[in-house]
C-alpha distance (Angstrom), angle and dihedral (degrees) to the residues before:
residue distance angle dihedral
X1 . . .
X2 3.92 . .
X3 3.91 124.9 .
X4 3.80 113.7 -125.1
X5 4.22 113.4 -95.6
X6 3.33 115.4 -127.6
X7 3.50 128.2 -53.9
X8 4.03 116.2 -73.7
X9 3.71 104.1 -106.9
X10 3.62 145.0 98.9
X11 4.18 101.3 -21.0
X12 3.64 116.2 -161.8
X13 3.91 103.7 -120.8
X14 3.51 102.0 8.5
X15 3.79 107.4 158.0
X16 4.05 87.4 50.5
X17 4.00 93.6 59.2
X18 3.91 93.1 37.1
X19 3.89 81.3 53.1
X20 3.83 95.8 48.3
X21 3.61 90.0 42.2
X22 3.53 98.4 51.7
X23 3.90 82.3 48.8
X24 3.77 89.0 55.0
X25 4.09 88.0 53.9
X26 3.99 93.8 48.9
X27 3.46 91.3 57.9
X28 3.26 94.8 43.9
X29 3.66 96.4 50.1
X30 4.07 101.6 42.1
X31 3.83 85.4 48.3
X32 4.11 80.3 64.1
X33 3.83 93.8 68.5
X34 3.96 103.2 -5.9
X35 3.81 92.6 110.3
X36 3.86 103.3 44.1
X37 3.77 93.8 95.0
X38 3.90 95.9 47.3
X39 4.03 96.4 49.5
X40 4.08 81.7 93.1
X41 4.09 88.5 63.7
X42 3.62 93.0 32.2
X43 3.90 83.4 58.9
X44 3.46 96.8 61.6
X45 3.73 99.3 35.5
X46 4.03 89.2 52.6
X47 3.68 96.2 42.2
X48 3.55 86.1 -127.8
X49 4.02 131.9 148.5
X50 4.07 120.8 -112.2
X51 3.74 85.1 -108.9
X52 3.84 95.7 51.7
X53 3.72 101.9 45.1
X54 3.73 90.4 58.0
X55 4.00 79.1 71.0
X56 3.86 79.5 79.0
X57 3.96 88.4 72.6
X58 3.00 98.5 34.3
X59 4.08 109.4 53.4
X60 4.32 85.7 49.1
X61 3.77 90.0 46.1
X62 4.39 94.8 51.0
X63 3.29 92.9 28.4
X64 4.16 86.1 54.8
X65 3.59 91.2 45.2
X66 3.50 98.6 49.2
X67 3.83 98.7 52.2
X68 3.61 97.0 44.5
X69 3.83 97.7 85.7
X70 3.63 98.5 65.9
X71 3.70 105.6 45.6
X72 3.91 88.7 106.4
X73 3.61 92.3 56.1
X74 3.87 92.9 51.4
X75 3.66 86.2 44.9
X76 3.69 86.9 57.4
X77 3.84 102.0 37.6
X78 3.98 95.8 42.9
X79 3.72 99.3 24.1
X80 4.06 119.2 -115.7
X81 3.72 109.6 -87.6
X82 4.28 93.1 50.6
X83 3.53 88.0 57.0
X84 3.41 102.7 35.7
X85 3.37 74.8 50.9
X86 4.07 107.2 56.9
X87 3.60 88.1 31.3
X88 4.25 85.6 64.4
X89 3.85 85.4 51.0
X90 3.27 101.6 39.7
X91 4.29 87.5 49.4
X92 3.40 89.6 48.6
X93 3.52 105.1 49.6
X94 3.92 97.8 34.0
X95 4.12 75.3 66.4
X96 3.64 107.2 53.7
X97 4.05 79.5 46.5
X98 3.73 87.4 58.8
X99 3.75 94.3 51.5
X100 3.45 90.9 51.4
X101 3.75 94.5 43.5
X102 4.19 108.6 137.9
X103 3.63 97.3 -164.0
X104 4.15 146.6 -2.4
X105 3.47 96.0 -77.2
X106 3.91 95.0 47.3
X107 3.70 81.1 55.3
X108 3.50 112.6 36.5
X109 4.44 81.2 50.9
X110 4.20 92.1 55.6
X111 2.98 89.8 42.5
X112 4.06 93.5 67.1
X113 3.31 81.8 38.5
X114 3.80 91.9 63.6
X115 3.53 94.9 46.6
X116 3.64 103.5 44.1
X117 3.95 89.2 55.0
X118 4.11 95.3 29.8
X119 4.08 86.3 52.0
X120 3.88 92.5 80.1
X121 3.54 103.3 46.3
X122 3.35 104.6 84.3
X123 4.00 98.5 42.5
X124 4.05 83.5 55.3
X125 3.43 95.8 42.3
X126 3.82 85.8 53.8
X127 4.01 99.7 46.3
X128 4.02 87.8 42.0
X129 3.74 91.3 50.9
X130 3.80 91.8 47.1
X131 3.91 101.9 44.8
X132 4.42 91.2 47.5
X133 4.08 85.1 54.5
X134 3.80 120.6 74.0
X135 4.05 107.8 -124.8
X136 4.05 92.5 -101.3
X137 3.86 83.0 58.6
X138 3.64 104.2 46.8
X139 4.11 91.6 89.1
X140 3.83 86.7 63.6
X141 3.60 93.6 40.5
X142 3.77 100.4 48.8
X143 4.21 81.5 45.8
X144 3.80 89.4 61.7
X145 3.99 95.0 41.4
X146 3.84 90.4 41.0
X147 4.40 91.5 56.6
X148 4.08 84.9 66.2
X149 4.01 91.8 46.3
X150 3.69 92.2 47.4
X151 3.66 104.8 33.5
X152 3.85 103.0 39.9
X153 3.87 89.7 70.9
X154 3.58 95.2 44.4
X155 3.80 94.5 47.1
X156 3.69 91.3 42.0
X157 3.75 97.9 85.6
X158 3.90 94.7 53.4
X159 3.70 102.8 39.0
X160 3.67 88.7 46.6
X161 4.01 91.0 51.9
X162 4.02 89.2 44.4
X163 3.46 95.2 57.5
X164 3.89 102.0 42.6
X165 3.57 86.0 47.9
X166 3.63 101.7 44.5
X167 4.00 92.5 41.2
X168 4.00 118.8 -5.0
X169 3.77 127.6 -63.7
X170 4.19 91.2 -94.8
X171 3.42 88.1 83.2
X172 3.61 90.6 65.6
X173 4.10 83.0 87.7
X174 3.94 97.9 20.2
X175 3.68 80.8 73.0
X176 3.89 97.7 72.6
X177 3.81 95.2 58.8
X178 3.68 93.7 84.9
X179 3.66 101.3 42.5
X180 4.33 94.2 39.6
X181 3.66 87.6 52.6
X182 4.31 95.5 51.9
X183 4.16 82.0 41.6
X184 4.05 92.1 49.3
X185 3.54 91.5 43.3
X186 4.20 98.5 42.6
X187 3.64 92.5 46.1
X188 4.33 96.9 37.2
X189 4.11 82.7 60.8
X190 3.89 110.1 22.2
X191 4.06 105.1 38.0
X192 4.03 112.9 86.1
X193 3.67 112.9 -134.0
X194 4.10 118.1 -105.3
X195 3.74 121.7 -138.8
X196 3.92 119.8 -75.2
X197 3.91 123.0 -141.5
X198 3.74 103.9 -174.4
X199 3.86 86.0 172.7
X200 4.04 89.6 82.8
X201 3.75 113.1 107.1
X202 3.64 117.0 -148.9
X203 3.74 122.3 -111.9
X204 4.39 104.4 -132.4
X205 3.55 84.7 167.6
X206 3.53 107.6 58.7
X207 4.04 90.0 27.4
X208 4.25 88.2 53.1
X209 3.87 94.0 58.8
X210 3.90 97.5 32.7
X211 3.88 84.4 59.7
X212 4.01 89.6 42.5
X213 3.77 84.5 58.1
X214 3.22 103.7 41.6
X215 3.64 99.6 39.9
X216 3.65 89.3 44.9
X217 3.91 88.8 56.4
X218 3.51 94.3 40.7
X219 4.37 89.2 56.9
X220 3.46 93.0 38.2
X221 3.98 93.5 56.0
X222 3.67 92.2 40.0
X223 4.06 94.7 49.6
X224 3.32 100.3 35.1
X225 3.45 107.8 85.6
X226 4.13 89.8 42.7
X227 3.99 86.6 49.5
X228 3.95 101.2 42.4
X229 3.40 90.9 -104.5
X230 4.17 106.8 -107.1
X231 3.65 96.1 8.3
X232 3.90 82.6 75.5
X233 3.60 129.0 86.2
X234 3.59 91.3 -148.8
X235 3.84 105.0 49.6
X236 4.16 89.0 47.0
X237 3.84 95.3 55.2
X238 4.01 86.6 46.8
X239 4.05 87.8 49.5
X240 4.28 86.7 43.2
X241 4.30 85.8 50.4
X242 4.00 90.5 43.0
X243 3.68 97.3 53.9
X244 3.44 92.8 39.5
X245 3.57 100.1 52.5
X246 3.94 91.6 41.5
X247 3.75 83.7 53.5
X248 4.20 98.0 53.5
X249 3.53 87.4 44.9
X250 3.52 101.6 55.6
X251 3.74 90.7 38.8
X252 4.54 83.9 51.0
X253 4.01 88.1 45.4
X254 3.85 88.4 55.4
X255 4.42 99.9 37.9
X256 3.78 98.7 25.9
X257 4.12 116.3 104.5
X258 3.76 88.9 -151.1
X259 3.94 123.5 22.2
X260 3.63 122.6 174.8
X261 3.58 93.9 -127.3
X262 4.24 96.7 52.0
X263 3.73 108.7 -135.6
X264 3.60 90.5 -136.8
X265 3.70 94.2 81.6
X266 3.91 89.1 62.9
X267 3.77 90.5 64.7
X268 3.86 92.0 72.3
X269 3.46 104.6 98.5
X270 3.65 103.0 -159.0
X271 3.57 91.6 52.2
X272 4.04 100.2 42.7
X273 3.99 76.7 51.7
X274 4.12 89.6 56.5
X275 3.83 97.2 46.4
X276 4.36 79.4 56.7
X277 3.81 80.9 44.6
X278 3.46 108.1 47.3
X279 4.30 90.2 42.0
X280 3.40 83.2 67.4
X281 3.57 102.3 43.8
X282 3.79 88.3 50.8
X283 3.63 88.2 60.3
X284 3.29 96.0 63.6
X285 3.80 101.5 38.1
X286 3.67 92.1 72.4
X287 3.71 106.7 22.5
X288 3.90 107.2 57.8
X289 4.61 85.4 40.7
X290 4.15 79.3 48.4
X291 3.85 88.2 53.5
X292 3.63 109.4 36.7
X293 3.96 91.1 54.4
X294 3.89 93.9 59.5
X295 3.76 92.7 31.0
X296 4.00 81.8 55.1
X297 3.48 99.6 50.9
X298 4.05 114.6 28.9
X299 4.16 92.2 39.9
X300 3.71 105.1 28.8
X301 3.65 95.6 29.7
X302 3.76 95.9 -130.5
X303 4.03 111.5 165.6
X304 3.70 112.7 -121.2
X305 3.76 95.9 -112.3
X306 4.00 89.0 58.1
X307 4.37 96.4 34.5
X308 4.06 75.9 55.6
X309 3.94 96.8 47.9
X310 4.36 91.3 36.6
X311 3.95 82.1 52.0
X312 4.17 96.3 47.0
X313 4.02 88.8 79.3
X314 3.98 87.6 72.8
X315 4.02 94.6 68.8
X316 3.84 93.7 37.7
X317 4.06 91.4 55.1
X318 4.05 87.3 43.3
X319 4.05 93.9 46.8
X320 4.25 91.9 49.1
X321 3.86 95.6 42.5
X322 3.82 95.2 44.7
X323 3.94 87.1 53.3
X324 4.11 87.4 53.1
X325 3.50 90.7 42.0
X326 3.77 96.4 51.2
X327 3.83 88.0 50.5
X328 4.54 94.2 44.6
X329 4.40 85.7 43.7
X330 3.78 86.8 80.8
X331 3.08 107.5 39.1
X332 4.08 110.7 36.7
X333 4.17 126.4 34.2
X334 3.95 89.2 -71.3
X335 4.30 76.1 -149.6
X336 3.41 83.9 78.3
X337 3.57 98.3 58.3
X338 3.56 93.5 46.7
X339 3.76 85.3 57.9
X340 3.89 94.3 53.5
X341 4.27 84.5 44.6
X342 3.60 100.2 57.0
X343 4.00 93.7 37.3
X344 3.99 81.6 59.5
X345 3.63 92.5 49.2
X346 3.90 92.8 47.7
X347 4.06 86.2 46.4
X348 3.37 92.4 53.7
X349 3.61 101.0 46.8
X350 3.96 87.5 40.4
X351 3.90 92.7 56.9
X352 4.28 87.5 48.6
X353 3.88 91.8 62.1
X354 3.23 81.6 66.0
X355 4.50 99.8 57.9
X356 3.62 125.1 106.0
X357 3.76 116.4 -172.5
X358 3.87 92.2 -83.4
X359 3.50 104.0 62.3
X360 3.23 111.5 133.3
X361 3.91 130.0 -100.4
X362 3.58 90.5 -123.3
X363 3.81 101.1 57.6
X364 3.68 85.0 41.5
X365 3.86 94.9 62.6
X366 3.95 95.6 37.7
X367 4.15 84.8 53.7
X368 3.73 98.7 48.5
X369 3.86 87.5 44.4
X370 3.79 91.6 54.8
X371 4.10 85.3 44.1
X372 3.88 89.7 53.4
X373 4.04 92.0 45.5
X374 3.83 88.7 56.8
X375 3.49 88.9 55.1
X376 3.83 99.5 51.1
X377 3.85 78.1 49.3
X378 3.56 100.4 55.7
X379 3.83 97.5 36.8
X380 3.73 109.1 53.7
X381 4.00 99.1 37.9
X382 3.88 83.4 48.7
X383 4.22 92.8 54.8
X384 4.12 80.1 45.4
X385 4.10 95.9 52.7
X386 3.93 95.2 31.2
X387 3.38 96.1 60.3
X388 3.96 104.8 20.6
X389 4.04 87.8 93.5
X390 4.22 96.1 27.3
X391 3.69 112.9 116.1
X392 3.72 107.8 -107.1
X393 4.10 86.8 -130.7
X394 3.87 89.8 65.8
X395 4.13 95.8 41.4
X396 3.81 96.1 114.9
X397 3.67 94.4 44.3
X398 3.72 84.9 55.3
X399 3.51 91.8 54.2
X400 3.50 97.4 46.8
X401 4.07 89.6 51.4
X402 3.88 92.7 51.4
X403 3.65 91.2 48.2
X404 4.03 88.4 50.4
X405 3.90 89.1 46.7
X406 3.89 89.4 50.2
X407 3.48 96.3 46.1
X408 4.04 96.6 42.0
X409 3.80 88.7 52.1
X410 3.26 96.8 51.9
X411 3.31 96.7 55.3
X412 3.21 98.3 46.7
X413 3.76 89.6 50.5
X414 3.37 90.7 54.7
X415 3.74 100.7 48.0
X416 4.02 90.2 40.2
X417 4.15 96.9 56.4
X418 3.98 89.3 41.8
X419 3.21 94.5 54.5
X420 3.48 94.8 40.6
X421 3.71 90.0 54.5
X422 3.74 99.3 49.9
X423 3.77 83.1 41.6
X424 4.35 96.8 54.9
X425 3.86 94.1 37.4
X426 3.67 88.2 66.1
X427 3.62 98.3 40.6
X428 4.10 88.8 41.1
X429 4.09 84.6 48.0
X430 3.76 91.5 54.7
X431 3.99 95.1 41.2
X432 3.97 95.0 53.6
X433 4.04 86.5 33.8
X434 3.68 88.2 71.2
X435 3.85 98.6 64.2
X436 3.82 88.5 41.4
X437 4.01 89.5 96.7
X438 3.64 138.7 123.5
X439 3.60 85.0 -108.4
X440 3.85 87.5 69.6
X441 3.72 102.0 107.9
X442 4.04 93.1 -150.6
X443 3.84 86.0 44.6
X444 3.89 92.4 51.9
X445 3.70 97.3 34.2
X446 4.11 110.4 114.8
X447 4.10 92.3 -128.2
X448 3.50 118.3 105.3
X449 3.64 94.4 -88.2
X450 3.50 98.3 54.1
X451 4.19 89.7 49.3
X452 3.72 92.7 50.3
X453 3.41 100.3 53.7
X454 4.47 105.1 33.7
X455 3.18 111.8 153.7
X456 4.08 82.2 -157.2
X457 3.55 86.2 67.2
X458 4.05 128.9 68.7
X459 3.76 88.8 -145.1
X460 4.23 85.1 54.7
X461 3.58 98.8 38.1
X462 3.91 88.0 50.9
X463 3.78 92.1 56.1
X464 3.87 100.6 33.5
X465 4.00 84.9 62.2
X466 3.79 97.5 45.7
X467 3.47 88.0 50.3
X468 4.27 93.2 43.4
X469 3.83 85.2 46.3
X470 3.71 88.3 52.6
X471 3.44 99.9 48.9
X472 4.16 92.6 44.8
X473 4.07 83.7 53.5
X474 3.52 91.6 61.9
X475 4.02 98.2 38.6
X476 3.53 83.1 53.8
X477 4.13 96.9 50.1
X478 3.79 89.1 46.5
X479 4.15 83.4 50.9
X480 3.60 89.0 54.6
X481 3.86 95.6 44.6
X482 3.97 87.5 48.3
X483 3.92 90.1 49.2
X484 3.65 101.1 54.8
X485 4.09 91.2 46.1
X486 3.88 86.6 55.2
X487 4.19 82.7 49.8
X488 3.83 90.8 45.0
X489 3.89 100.6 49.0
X490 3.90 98.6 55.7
X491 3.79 83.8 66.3
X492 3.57 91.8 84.4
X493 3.73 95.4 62.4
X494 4.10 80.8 67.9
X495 3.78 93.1 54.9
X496 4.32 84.6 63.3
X497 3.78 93.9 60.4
X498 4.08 96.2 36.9
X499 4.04 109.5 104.7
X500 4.04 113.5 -118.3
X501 4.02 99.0 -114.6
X502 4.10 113.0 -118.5
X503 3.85 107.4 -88.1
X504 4.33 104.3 -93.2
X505 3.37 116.0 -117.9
X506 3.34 111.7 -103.7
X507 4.14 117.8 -88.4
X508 3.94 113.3 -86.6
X509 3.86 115.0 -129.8
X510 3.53 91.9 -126.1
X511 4.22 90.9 52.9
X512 3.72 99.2 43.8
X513 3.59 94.0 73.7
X514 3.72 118.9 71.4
X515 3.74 113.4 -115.4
């Protein structure tokens, strides 16, 4: 368990370690999705196959995931700032060995070195913001720290593809030399040091099957939809490991005198209702931005500069609402705002069951802005309420467990609503398919119609199933869209059992200016 930081107050230097720390978050965050568009070049460079290089994902991502859950306990152990500390290092120098990897393996083994070290930089950037703000500040605070969770993924994508285009895709990690050094640097002289209880004893036990489960998950998810899911060998033993290990560790968590994670932090019930919460907002985070793109591009025939620039909108209506938001947390029932959030996010998915390939760009960007202010909605008031009751002692295992929550449902958005849509086009294909016949009296007329598209005829046949496949695409988006609104909306049944957080003082004159 984690010792409390130091008491919320007036904190010497207090805009430079909220800037470091947000600078620790970015890079965290952009690391998340930074390379997808540059695993093309990386292929070539590496001499690797299109089924190899994805190994560049994936190692960061499980790697991540796995080393998430015991930030709090080397927070405790080693004391914040030290490993806050190595962790910056370690990030930063796991990514100029990236850019300099020589070949797969190089890569695929910096790459889990990036994530193990870049997995605890957003739970401490999260406990360090919230112990250097007073309580009636934290809304603001967690606004400012939540822009680099929210927008690094988003922004990912393009600044990846900007700088492999404009120089080559090693840049993609070259970039976080600059910005690791003015973190190390800002934090090394700025960030007091917490307390240190080097009597803890480390928990292998519970730690060895958490990361069997979650790494398990984590390859399963990945591999899946490469593998066909359960008709593989592979993806069935990783779903056999992740239930298992998900299994022993509950069943550890529950028996064990000490765990790593302590139990006790479980028994808040505002913040066992945000881990729920913020599974389901990961879900959507990445799944509808992994939808729209393709959606964009292979049915509405968008080029990838302008799905990139139609997209953009998302991030700017997340980045204004979760400034208003941080401002409203503390001083209205920040439940309430989460209700208005997620009834955004379910209109906006709602209103995109209802696309066809010519929508226009217009509704398109006032839709995806709506989508992104639900988010800003949901995600600040939920820092506010999840850890408005939290012991201070157990803040950077709380961190660590939302960013596991995020991250898990995210993935498992992701993999769910491709799989899904691979899954409904074929079944959608094979529905319409069966009315597709020469018995079709449009299809066997003798007007133009009927000539083009004969199924008698190779010429016909050809374009009657282009223009079925086409048509079972975009049943199958509009499935996906309706599917994660139906996820979305049960989250308001959380918001009845969630604890209204004490009323926060109201801000000192001396505390509302940044030191």
């Amino acid at each position: 368990m984690t010792p409390a930081g130091p008491a919320p107050g007036v904190v010497p230097n207090r805009t430079i370690i909220t800037i470091c720390a947000m600078v620790a978050t970015l890079m965290q965050a952009l690391d998340s999705t930074i390379a997808n568009v540059a695993l093309p070049y990386m292929q070539g460079s590496l001499s690797a196959t299109s089924d190899q290089i994805t190994w560049v994902l994936t190692s960061y991502i499980v790697a991540a995931a796995i080393m998430t859950a015991p930030v709090g306990w080397l927070a405790a152990r080693f004391g914040r700032k030290h490993l806050f500390m190595v962790c910056l290092v370690g990030f930063t120098v796991a990514s100029m060995l990236c850019g300099a990897a020589q070949s797969l393996t190089q890569m695929v083994l910096f790459r889990l070195l990036q994530g193990i070290f870049g997995a605890a930089l957003v739970p401490l950037s999260q406990s360090t913001m919230l112990d250097i703000y007073p309580p009636a500040q934290r809304g603001t605070a967690m606004a400012i720290w939540g822009m680099g969770v929210m927008i690094g993924p988003i922004l990912g994508p393009t600044l990846g593809g900007y700088l492999t285009e404009m120089y080559n895709w090693r840049w993609v990690f070259y970039v976080n030399l600059p910005f690791g050094i003015l973190a190390i640097a800002g934090l090394a002289v700025f960030l007091p040091k917490a307390a240190v209880d080097s009597a803890l004893k480390f928990d292998w036990l519970g730690f060895g099957v958490l990361a069997l489960g979650v790494g398990g998950l984590q390859m399963m998810l990945d591999r899946g939809q490469d593998k066909d899911w359960f008709g593989a060998t592979e993806v069935v033993v990783e779903a056999v490991l992740a239930g298992l290990g998900i299994y022993l560790f509950v069943v550890h968590l529950a028996t064990a005198k000490r765990p790593f994670i302590p139990p006790g932090i479980f028994r808040d019930k505002n913040f066992s209702l945000s881990l729920a919460m913020m599974f389901a907002v990961g879900m959507v985070l990445l799944a509808s931005s992994a939808l729209l793109a393709p959606f964009l591009q292979n049915l509405a025939g968008y080029p990838v500069e302008a799905a990139g620039l139609t997209l953009a909108p998302r991030g700017i209506g997340t980045m204004a609402t979760m400034l208003i938001a941080g401002k409203l947390a503390g001083r209205m029932d920040p439940r309430k705002l989460m209700a208005f959030g997620i009834m955004l996010i379910c209109w906006s998915l709602y209103t995109s069951t209802a696309w066809t390939p010519d929508v226009a760009a217009r509704t398109i960007v006032i839709n995806i802005m709506i989508q992104g202010a639900g988010l800003g909605f949901v995600f600040i008031p939920l820092q506010v309420v999840a850890f408005a009751t939290l012991d201070p002692k157990y803040r950077t295992d709380g961190s660590a467990l939302l960013s596991l929550f995020r991250n898990v449902g995210s993935a498992i958005g992701v993999s769910v609503t491709s799989a899904l849509l691979a899954h409904n086009v074929q079944v959608v294909h094979a529905q319409l398919a069966e009315v597709a016949t020469p018995f079709n009296r449009v299809l066997g007329g003798h007007d133009a119609i009927g000539r083009m598209f004969n199924p008698l005829t190779s010429a016909g046949a050809q374009r009657l199933d282009l223009l079925i496949n086409q048509q079972a695409t975009i049943i199958a988006y509009l499935d996906d869209f309706k599917l994660m609104m139906f996820t979305t909306l049960p989250a308001l049944l959380f918001l009845l059992f969630m604890r209204r957080p004490a009323r926060l003082e109201k801000v000192d004159p001396a505390h509302a200016a940044m030191e």
